[in-house]
C-alpha angles and dihedrals in degrees: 000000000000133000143211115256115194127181125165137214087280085089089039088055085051093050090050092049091046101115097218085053105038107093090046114057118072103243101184093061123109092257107169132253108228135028130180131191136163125255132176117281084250097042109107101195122224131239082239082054096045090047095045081050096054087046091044094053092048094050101043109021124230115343134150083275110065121355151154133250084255099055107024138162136205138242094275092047099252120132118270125192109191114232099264088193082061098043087051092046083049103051090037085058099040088060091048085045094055096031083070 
């Protein structure tokens, strides 16, 4: 069994203000702001994974790896696109939901 990891821009801004690091990472590039991979159920992933993730992403765009919402992969590392029709059904009835 596998599960999604997140971590956001928040670990790459720590890896650009570590002292031994800041004078060798390009900080004005578009790095993005998000990436997701899967781990085991058992896997607890590390602040260093997390980091390698974010630059991975940047480097190589979206692979199994490391990927966005818009661009995911499952667990098997095939190519998954949501159900937009279901995500807007969803949202619609979340706001209904906490309009009551």
């Amino acid at each position: 069994m596998a599960r999604l990891a997140l971590t956001t821009i928040g670990v790459l801004h720590e890896t650009f203000e570590h002292p031994r690091i800041k004078g060798f990472i390009d900080r004005e590039g578009d790095h993005p702001v998000l990436a997701a991979w899967w781990v085991a159920d058992d896997h607890q992933p590390t602040w260093r994974e997390a980091a390698d993730r974010m630059e991975k992403l940047h480097a190589n765009g979206p692979t199994p790896e490391a990927f966005t919402f818009g661009n995911a992969f499952d667990a098997n590392g095939n190519r998954y696109r949501a159900d937009q029709a279901l995500i807007q059904a969803k949202i619609a009835r979340n706001g209904e939901r906490a309009s009551t």
